[in-house]
N, C-alpha and C positions, 0 to 999 in steps of 0.2 A: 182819627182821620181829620185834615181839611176842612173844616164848617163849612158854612154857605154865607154867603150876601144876597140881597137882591137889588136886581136892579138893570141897566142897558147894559146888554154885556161886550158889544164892540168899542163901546164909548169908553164905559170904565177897565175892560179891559188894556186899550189902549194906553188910557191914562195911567193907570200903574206900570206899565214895561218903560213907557218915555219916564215918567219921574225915574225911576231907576238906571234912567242914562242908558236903556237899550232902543233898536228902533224893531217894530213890529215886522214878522219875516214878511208878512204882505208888501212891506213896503221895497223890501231886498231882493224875494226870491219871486219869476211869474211860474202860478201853479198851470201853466199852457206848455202844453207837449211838442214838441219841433214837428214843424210841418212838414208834408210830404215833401219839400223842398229841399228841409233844409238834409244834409251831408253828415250820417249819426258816425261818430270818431268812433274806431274801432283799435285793438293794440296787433303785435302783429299777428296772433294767432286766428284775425280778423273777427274776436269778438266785441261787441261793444262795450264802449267805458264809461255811458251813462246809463241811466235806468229812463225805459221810456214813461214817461206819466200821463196815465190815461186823463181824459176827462170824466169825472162820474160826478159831475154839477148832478144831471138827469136823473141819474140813476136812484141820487138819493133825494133829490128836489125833482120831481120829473112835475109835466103841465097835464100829459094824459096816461094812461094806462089801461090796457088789455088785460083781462081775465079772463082765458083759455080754459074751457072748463069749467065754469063758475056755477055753482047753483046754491037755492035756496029752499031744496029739501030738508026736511029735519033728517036728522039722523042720518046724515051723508056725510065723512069728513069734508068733502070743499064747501061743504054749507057754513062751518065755523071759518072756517081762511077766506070765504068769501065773504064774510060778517066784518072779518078783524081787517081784511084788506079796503074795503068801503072806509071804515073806521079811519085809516090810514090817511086814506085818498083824503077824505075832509081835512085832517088836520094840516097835510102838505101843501094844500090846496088845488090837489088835482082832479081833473076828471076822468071818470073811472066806467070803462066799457067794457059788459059782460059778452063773455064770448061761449055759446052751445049751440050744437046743429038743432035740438030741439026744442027750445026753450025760447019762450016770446020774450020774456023778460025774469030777472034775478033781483026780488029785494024791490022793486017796484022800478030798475034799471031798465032801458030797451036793451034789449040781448040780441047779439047779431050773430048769424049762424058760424061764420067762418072771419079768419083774421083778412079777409081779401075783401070782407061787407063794413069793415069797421069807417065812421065817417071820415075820420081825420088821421093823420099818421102818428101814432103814440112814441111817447119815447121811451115806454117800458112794458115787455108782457111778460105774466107771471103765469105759466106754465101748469096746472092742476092737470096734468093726465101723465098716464102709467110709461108712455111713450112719449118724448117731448123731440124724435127727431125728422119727424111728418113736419111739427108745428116750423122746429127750424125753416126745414126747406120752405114752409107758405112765408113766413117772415122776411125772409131775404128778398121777394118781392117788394114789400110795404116800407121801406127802409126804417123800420124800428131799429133805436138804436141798443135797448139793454133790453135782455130778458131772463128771469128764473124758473130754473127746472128744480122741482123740488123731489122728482120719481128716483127711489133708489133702484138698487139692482144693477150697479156698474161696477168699475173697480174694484170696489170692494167686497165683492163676490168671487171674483176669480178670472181664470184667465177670459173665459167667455164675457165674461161684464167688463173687462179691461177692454176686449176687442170692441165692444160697444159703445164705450165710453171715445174710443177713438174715433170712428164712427161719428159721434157727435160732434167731437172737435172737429176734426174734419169738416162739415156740414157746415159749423159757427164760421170756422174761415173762411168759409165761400162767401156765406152770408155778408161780409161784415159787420155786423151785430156781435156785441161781449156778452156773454154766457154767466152771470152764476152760475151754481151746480156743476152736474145734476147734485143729488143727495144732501142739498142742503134744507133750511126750513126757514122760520118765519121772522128770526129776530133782526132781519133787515125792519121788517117793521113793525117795531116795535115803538112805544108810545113811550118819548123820554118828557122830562119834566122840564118844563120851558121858564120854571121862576127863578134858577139856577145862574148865577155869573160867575165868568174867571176864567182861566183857560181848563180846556176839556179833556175826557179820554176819549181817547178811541179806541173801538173795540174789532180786535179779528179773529175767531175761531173758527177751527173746522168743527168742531163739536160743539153743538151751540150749548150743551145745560154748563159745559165748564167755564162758560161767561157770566154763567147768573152772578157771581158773588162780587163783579166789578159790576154789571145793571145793577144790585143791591147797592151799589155805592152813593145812590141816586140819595139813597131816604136819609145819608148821614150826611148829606148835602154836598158831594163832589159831582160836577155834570156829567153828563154824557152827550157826547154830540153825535157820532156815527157806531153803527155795529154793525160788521159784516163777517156773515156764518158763511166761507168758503165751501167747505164741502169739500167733494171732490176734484176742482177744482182743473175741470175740462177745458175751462177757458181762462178767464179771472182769477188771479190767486193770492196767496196774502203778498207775495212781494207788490202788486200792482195796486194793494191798498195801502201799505205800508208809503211807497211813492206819492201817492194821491193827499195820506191825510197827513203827510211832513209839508206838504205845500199849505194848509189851509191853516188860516191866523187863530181860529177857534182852540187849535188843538194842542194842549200842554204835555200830554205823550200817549202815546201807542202801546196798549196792550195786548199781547196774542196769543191765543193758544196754538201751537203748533205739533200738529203729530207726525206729518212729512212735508218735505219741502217739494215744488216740483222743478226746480230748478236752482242750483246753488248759484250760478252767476248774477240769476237775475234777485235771487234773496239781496245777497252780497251791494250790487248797486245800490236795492233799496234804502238797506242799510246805510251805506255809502251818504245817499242823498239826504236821509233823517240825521247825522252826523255834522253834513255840512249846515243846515237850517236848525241846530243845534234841539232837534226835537230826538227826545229818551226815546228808546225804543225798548222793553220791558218784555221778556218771553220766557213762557213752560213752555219745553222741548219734547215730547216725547220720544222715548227711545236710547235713555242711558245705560237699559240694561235690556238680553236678550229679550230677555219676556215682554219689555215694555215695547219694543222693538215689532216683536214678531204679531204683539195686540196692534196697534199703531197700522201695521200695512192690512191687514186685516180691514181692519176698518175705513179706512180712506184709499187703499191700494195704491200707495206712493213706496217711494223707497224713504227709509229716516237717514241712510245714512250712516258713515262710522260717526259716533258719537264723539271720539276724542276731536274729529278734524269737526263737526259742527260744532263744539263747544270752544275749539279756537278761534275757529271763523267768526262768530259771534263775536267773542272777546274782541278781535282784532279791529273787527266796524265798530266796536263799541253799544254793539246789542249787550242789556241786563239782561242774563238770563237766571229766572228762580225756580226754583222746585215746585211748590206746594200755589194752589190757588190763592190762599190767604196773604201769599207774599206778594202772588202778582199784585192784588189789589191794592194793599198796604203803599207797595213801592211803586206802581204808579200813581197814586192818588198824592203822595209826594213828589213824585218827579213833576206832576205836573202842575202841582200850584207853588211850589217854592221858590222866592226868590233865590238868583245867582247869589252861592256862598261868597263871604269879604275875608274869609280865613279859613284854614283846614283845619283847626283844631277845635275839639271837641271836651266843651266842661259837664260832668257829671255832679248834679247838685241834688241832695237829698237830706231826709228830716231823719236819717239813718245813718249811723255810719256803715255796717254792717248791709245795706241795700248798693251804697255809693261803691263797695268794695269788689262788692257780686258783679255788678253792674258792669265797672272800670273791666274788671278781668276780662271778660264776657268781649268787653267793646276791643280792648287790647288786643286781645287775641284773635281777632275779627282783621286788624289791621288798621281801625281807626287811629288817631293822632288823640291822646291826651296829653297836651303842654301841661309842666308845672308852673302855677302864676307863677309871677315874679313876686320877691319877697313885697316889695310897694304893695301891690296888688295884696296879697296873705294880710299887711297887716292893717288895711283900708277895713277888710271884711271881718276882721277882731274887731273893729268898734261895735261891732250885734253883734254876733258869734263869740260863743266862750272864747279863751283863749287856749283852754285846753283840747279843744276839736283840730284838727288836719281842716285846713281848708285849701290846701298846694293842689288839689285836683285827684278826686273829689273832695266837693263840698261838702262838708255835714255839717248844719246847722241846730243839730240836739235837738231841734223840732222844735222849741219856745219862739224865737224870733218869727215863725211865720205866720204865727195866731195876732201880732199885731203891725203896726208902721216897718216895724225893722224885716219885714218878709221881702215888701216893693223894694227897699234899699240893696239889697243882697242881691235879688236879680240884676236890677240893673246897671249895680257897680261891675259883675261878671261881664255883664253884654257888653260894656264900653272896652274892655281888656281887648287890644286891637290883634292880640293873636286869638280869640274867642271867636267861629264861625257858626257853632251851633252848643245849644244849652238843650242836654235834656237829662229829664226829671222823671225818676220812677217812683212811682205814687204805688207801691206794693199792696194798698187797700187804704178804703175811706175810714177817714178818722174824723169824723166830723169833732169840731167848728175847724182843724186843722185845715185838713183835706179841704173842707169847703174855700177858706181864707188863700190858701195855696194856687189853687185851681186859678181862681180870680187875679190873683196876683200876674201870674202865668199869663194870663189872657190878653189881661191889660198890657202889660209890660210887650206881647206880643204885635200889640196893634200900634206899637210907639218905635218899632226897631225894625231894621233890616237885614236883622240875623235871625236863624234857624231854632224855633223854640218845639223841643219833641215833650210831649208825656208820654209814658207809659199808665194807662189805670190799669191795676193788677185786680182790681175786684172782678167775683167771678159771675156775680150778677149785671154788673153793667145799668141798671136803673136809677144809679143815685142820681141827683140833680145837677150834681158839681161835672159827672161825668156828661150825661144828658143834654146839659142846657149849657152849662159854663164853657166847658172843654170844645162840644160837637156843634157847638153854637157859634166859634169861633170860625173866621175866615183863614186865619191865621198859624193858630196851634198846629199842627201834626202832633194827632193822638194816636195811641197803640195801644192794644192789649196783652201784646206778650214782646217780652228783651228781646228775645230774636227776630221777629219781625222789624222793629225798630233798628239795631244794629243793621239788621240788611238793607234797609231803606236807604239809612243816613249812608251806609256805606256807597249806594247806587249812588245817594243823588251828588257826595261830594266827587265819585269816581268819572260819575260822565260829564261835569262842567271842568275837569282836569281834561281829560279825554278831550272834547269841545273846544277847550280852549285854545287857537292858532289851530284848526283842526286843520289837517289840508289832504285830501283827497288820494290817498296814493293811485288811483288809476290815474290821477294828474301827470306822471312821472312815465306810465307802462310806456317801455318801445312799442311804437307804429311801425317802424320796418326791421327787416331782420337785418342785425350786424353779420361783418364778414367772417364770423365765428361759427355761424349756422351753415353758410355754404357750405364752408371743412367739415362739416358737423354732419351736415346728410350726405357726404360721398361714404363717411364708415357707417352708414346706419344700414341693417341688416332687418328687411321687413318682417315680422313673425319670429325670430331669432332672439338666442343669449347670446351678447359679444362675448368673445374672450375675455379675460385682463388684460392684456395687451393692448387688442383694439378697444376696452372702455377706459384704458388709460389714454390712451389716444383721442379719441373723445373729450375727456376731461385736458387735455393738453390745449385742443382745439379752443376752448374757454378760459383760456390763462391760467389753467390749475396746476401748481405745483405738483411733481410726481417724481421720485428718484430715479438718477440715473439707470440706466437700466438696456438690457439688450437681450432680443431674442433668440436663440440659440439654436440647432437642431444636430449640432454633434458636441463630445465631450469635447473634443481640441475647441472647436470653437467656442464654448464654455469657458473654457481656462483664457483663453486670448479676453474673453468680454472680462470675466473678473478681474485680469491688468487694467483695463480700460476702466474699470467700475471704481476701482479700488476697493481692497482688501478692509475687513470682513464683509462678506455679501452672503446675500439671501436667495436661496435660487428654488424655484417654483414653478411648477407645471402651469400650462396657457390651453387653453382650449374652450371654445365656446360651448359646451355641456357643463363647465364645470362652477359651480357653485361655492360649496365651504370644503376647500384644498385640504384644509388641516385634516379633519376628520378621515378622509382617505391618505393622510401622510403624503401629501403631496408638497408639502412647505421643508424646505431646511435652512436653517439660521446659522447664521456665526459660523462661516465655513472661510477658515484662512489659508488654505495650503493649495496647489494645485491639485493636488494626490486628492484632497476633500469634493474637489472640484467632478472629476472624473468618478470618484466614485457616486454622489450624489447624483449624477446626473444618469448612470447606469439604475439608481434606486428608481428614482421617480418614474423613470420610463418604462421598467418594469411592473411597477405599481399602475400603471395607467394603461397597461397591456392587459394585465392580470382583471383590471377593474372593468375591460372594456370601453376606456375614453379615450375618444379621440382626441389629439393634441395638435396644437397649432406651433406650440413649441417648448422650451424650456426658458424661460425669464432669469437670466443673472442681472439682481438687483444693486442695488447701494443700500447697506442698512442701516437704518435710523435708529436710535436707540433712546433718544434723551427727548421727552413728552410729554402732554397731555394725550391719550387715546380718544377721538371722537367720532362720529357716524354722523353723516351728510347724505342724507337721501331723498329722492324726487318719488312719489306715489300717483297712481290716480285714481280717484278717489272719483265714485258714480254720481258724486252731486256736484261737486265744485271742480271735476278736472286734476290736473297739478295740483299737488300740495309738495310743498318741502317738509323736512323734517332734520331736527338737529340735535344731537344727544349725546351721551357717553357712551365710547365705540368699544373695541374690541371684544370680550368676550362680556361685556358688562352689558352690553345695549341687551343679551339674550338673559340678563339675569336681574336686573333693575330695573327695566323696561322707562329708565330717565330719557326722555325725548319730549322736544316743542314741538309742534305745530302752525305750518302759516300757508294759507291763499296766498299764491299770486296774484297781483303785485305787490311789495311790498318795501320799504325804503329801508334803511340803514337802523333804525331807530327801533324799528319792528325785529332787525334780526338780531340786536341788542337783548332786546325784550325778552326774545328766545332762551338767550343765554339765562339771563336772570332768571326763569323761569326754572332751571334746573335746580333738582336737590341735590346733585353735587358741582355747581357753581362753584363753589370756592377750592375747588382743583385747581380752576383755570387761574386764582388769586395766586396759586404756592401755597401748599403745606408743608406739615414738616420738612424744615429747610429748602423745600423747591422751589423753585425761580418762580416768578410769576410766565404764565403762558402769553404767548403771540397775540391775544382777542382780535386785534385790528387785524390781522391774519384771519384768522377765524369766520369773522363777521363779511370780510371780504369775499374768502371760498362761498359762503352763502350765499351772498350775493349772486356769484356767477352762476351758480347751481341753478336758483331763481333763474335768472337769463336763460339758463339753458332749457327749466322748465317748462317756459315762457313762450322760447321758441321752437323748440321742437312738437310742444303739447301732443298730442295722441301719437305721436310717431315715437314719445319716450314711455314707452307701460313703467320703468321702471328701474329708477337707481339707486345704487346705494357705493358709499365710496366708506369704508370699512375695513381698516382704522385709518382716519385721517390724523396724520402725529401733528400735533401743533406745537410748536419749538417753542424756545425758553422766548419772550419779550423780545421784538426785535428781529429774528430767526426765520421769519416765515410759517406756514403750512406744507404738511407734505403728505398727500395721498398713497398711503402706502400699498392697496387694493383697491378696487374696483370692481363693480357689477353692474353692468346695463342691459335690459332687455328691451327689445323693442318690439312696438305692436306690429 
């Protein structure tokens, strides 16, 4: 980990971001939420395209505080919370009003029977009773502005504790007053260590014990500034703290445990905002798999969510998201003290060769950047170093040169290497005077440069001194105890100052009004309805999407006249709005040249849709396409975020590789890019054997519009899919060769 300094922590925090040529977000971004005045910009779906940011100065600095409930019975749980809250109130320096109908006084406190006898108006009450929506209703009298319910039995009980849970929120609205809870607990206040400087984490869980291991981060000297245990999250939820502590200068990044979101737009903003004030935002997801999914609403009674569209969404704002607790803390305890990287490339330097090899592979294949030095560089580092050692990246240094002068030379001939952004070093176990001499070296050398110095200590006690004092004692270092925590770290922290960098906002971009592509767009929309092919080709025409030639039919003569019209060979297909996948009922015929194929075909089909019982709107003589890439362009909606698109390998592949990207709306050009790259079969679109490269700029284009159309139709589109869209050789355009849209 991070070591600690002491010392003012505004002052010297300060002073290190300006020497580093940055200015403090304090001084860029105001953490004050748009007043009731001002006009919050909406896109045209008339959602909003900023995240509103609460004020919770109060809530975590408050001047007074209400304890509803309070007593100092032994053996009564609100007798310990009524201990640990006193405790609190000192340290913050607030004062602290016990609140029982029967009770003169708590703790040697005067205790006033009800929240309507309290002397002065607090700005926070903390709820100790089984019921906290009596207390609401008295509150919203007293204009408190924050209160915690800490009483389970909502949500996550079932539909009855859902109905209750509503219930409260409802009440909280009226009130005006913000809600914790309910089903939260006590690590709001919690006693962090105040000898601690540098910027901080901040902590969000709904599960407060899955926080301990980043509060533990305290004793290896990374701070802590705020921790808020959502809960159930009736009112207050982690997007409104995620908003709150991207505003405040203290905070070097945002850690959260997250089991369900209660809102994907407003997550998304938050995101959005920590993005633009270039603060990490670092999450365990729960719910990648049914079970963890089905645990997850159980307990918090949220939805989690399709996992694939939250872990794009994530991606696409630029939330880290990690698996295991141990990463979380790892990789925000990096995010948050490390200076902005001066290069992407990554030197692996060790007293092994055989660790540097382990290591390199591990980092490689992770996606990290190992540069080969330049030969200058190789043979600077032969003045120490055998000559017969590899030192092109990794370094192995045979392990003699670090026991004397030649260890400091080595390091910091690496660090000046101007494509070198971070140097790390796996210590596999203590070797004392090695290990000891190394450690220091590391340390030093870290306190002198502006580049990214990691260890890994591999020992499995953790007590030496070198580890202990040297390593954990630094401000500097980033220490690790296992390769893969480290690779995921470094990978965070180099991936979100790429991300960061020029970052720009894509709800910057969302349309505010609808183009005149949606008017045509809602005269064919069909409420509760499958369109046809026909009418979602129409649709898709209405948004500039290529679609072949093509004409509806409902006699064979007229058939055969459309195929002159079409030109020969055509594909002719049953239309009807029941109908889903044509093939599978033999509803498709391809490569029909003759008129005689013409008439016959169209006698098959319409007997097969007689036979099948579907109704038909008509018979489609198309234009057939033949020369492609096959892909699948489709709009979903999805119960947390709304609209999502989706973009993948179409035709019968999409059902067998299940290769598709994921993106929230809004989203720019670059993102639908991204998409692509994203695929494991990407390099279709390049030309294989012998094939042309495909259309992309095509491609990336149809997305686009699909986006628009997602955009603005929102709830009135449940659902599209345009399957196979052919994308032509370079040049050629796109062409929607099918169609499905359902509408809500």
């Amino acid at each position: 980990m991070l070591g600690s300094t002491h010392g003012t922590l505004t002052t010297d925090f300060r002073a290190r971001v300006e020497a580093c040529g940055e200015t403090p977000r304090a001084a860029v971004h105001s953490s004050a939420a748009p007043s009731a005045d001002d006009a919050v910009p909406v896109d045209v779906s008339g959602r909003p395209l900023h995240a509103d940011v609460p004020d919770l100065d109060r809530f975590f600095r408050p001047e007074s505080v209400a304890v509803v409930g309070a007593s100092d019975a032994e053996g009564r749980p609100n007798t310990g919370i009524t201990r640990q809250l006193i405790a609190w109130a000192a340290r913050v320096g607030a004062r602290i009003h016990p609140v029982h109908p029967t009770r003169p006084a708590v703790f040697g406190l005067a205790c006033h029977a009800s929240v309507a006898d309290l002397p002065e108006q607090v700005d926070l009450a903390v709820l100790l009773v089984s019921d906290p929506l009596p207390v609401i209703e008295e509150l919203a009298d007293t204009k408190v502005r924050f209160a915690v319910a800490f009483a389970s039995g909502f949500a996550e009980t079932g539909d009855a504790g859902a109905a209750a849970q509503e219930r409260l929120g409802a009440a909280v609205r009226r009130s005006g007053l913000r809600l914790l809870g309910p089903n939260t607990n006590l690590n709001a206040f919690q006693a962090f260590r105040d000898d601690l400087d540098g910027p901080a984490i901040a902590l969000i869980t709904q599960s407060g014990h899955q926080g301990r291991p980043v509060y533990t981060l305290q004793e290896l000297g990374i701070r802590l500034s705020h921790w808020a245990p959502t809960g159930n999250e009736a009112d207050l939820e982690t997007s409104d703290f995620i908003s709150y502590f991207a505003e405040q200068p203290e905070v070097g990044a945002i850690a959260c445990y997250v089991e369900g979101l209660k809102d994907g737009r407003s997550f998304l903003l938050a995101a959005d905002r920590a993005a633009r004030n270039g603060v990490p935002v670092v999450a365990v997801k729960v719910g990648r798999t049914e079970t963890g999914a089905r645990t997850a609403a159980s307990h918090t009674g949220k939805l989690t969510g399709a996992d694939t569209v939250v872990d794009a969404a994530m991606r696409q704002f630029g939330v880290i998201r990690v698996d295991g607790l141990d990463e979380l803390q790892d990789t925000a305890a990096l995010l948050a003290r490390a200076r902005r990287p001066r290069a992407d490339g990554v030197v692996v330097y060790s007293i092994s060769g055989g660790t540097g090899a382990h290591f390199s592979d591990l980092a490689t294949e992770a996606g990290l950047t190992l540069p080969t030095l330049s030969q200058a560089k190789q043979d600077e580092l032969h003045q120490w170093i055998p000559p017969y050692l590899s030192v092109a990246n990794p370094v192995d240094n045979g392990g003699h040169p670090v026991g004397d002068w030649r260890g400091r030379k080595i390091i910091d001939a690496i660090l000046a290497d101007p494509s070198v952004g971070v140097l790390i070093c796996p210590i596999t176990g203590p070797f004392p005077p090695m290990s000891d001499r190394l450690a220091q070296d590391l340390a030093d050398a870290a306190e002198q440069t502006d580049k990214l110095i990691c260890v890994i200590w591999g020992s499995p006690l953790g007590t030496e001194d070198a580890y202990r004092t040297t390593l954990l004692g630094s401000s500097r270092v980033a220490t690790f105890r296992t390769f893969g925590n480290c690779i995921t770290a470094v990978r965070a922290y180099l991936g979100h100052h790429r991300f960061t960098t020029g970052y720009r906002s894509p709800f910057e971009d969302a349309p505010r009004l609808p183009s005149p592509s949606y008017r045509k767009a809602q005269a064919l929309m069909r409420p509760g309805q499958q369109l046809s092919e026909h009418a979602a080709k129409q649709l898709l025409r209405a948004y500039g999407i290529r679609v072949p030639r093509e004409q509806l039919v409902t006699s064979a003569a007229a058939a055969v006249r459309a195929a002159g019209l079409v030109g020969y060979p055509v594909v002719m297909k049953a239309s009807g709005p029941q109908l889903g996948h044509k093939t599978e009922l033999g509803l498709v015929k391809i490569g029909l040249t003759s008129a005689s194929q013409i008439r016959d075909a169209y006698r098959e089909l319409t007997d097969i849709a007689r036979y099948e019982n579907v109704p038909l709107d008509g018979i489609l003589v198309c234009q057939m396409v033949e020369r492609g890439v096959e892909m699948v362009v489709g709009v979903t909606h999805d119960d947390l975020f709304g609209p999502t698109v989706t973009v993948g390998l179409g035709g019968v592949l999409v059902e067998v590789l299940h290769d598709a990207a994921v993106r929230v709306p809004p989203f720019g050009e670059e993102q639908a890019r991204a998409m692509l790259a994203e695929l494991r079969g990407h390099a279709l679109l390049e030309g294989v054997r012998g094939a042309p490269p495909a259309d992309v700029d095509a491609l990336v284009e149809v997305v686009l519009r699909v986006q628009r159309m997602a955009l603005e139709l929102g709830d009135e589109l449940a659902e599209l899919d345009v399957n196979p869209l052919m994308v032509l050789p370079r040049g050629q355009g796109a062409v929607a060769l099918d169609a499905l849209a359902v509408c809500r």
